[in-house]
N, C-alpha and C positions, 0 to 999 in steps of 0.2 A: 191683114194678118198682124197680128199684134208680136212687137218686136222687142228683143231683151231690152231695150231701154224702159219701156212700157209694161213688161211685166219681170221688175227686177226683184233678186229677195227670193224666187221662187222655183217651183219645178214648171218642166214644161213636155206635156207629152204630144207625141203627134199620129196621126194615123196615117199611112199614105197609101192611099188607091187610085190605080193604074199613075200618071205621072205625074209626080207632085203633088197628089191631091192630099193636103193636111187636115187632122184632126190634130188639134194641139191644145192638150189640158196643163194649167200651170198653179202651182201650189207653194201659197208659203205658209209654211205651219201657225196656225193662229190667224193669219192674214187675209190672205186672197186665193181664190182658187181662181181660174179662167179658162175655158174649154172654146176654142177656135177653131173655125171650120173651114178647109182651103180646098175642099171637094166640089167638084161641080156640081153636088147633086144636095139636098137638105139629108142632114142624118135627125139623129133623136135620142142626143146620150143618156144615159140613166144610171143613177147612182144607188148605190145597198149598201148600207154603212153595215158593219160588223154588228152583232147582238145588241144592247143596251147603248147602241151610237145612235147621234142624232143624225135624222132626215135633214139632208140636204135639198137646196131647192124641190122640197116634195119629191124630191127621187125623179126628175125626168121634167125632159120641155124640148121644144124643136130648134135644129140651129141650122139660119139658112146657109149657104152658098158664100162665102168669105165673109164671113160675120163671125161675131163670138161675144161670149157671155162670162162677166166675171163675179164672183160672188165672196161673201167673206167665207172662212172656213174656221171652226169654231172655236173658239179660248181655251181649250181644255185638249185632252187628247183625245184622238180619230183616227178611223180605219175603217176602209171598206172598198169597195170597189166601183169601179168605171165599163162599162162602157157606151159603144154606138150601138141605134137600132136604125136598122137600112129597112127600106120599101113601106113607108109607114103610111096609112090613109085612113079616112071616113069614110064610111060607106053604109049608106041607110042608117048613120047614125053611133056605129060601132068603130071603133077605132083598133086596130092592130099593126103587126108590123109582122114584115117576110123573116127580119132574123131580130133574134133580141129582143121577141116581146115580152112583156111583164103582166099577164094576163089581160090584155085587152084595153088598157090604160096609158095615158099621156103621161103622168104623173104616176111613177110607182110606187109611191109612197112606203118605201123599203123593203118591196116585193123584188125578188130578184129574177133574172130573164129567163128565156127559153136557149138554150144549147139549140146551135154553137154561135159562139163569140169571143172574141178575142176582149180579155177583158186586163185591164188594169188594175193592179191592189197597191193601197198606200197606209201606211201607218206612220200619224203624223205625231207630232211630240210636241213640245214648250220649255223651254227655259234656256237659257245662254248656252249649257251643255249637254243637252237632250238630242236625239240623233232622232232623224225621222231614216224611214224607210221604204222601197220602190219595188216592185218589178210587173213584166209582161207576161200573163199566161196565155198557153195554147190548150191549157189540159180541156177543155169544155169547146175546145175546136176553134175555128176560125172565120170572122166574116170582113174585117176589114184590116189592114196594116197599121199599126200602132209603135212608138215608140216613148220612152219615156227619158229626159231630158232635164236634171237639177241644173240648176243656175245659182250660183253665187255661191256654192258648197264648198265645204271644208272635210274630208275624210274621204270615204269609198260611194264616190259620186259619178258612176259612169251611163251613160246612154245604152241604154236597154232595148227590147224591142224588136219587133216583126216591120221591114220594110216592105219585104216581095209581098208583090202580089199573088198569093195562094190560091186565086181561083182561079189561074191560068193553069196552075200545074196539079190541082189538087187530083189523088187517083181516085177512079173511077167509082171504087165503095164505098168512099166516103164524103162522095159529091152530092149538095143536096139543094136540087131543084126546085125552083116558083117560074110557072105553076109546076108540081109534082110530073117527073118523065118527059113533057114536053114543054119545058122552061127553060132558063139558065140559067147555069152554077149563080146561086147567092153566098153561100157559105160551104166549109169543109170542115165536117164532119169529124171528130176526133175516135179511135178507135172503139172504145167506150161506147160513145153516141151508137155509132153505128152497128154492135154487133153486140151488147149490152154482155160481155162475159166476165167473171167475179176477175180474171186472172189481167182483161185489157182496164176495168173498172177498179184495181187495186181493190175488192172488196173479201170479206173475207179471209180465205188463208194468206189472201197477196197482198193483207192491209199492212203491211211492215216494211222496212227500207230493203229487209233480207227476201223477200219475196215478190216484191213489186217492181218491175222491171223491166226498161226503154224495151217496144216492140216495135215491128217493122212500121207503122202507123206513128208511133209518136216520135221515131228517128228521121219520117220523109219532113216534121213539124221544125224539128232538130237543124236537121241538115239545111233546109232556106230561113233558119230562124234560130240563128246558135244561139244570142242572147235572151231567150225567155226560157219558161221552165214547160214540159210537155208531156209529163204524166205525173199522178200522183206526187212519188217519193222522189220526182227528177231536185237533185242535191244542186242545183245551177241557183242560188240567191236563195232556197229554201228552207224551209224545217216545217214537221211537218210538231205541232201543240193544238193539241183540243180538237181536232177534228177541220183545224185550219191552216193554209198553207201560209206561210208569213219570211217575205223577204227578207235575206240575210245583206241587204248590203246597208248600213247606216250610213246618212249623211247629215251630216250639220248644216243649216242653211240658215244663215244670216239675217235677222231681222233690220 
């Protein structure tokens, strides 16, 4: 596990499933990015930078079992998202994953996943007084535990994030099985996902902050996950511009 000394300057998120098991992504604007894996199992994080952002490591690669991977993050400003894809393999040649696939590819090359997933959004900045920004969503559901973790910050720099493990408790409707009915919970399902209505999917008359509103489904995401945002218009770190949901919390991070 790479430790603040090692990755200083920067943010650092982690994922944790069942105990202690860390995913840990760390960013410092312009600098270095580094995603670390303290899971006992390989994940397969995968990055979608925002519209006209550049692909990162081709959007996707494997990371084994307490290993991790650091990479630069780009000169200019970024944003886009993170995260794990669980149960990943080859088989007769074709590659896919149980959650978080990116149609069938190692490398997503700024295709973004399949729901649900617990996913991280960053918007990074550049200059001595340029404020980058963080947070952890549940709106697209949940497969692993994630938090997110600035280091060396200066302004509204707090740890973010889904610790519990959700697939012990996720309810029944929006539990979603590999294999299909006689499998185990991989991931939890966001209301949306599960029951596609304009009113749980914000779409439609409920696309405004005045009509789109916490349901019994994205308050069970709430209540073992207060720090992330867990529907649409949830106001927790967000605003909602362009059809994109974009963290309110700025922080200055130290080159």
């Amino acid at each position: 596990m790479a430790s603040s000394s090692t990755i200083s300057s920067s943010f650092v998120f982690f994922a944790v499933f069942l105990f202690l098991c860390t995913l840990s992504h760390a960013t410092n604007p312009g600098l270095i990015l580094t995603v670390v894996n303290n899971c006992p199992f390989t994940i397969w994080p995968a990055i979608q930078p925002n519209a006209g952002h550049d692909v990162l490591e081709r959007g996707g690669f494997a990371l084994h079992t307490l290993t991790h991977r650091s990479f630069a993050a780009p000169s200019h400003h970024w944003s886009g998202r993170i995260w794990a894809r669980t149960g990943c393999t080859y088989i007769n040649g074709k590659f896919s994953c149980v959650t978080g696939d990116c149609g069938g590819r190692l490398e997503c090359s700024g295709s973004g996943g399949a729901a649900p997933a617990t996913l991280a959004q960053f918007t990074l900045h550049h200059g001595q007084n340029d404020f980058s920004s963080y947070a952890v969503s549940l709106v697209d559901g949940f497969n692993l535990p994630m938090t997110v973790t600035p280091h060396e910050g200066k302004g509204l720099c707090p740890v973010v994030g889904c610790r519990a493990n959700l697939l012990e408790t996720c309810p029944g409707k929006l539990q979603m099985w590999s294999p299909p009915e006689h499998g185990k919970v991989v991931a939890c399902k966001s209301g949306c996902e599960a029951f596609g209505t304009d009113e749980l999917c914000c779409r439609n008359h409920y696309n405004s902050p005045q009509t789109c509103r916490a349901s019994s489904f994205s308050e069970f995401f709430k209540h073992a996950c207060p720090a992330t945002f867990t529907y649409a218009h949830d106001m927790f770190f967000t605003a909602r511009a362009q059809g994109h949901l974009l963290p309110l919390k700025p922080c200055l991070i130290f080159k």
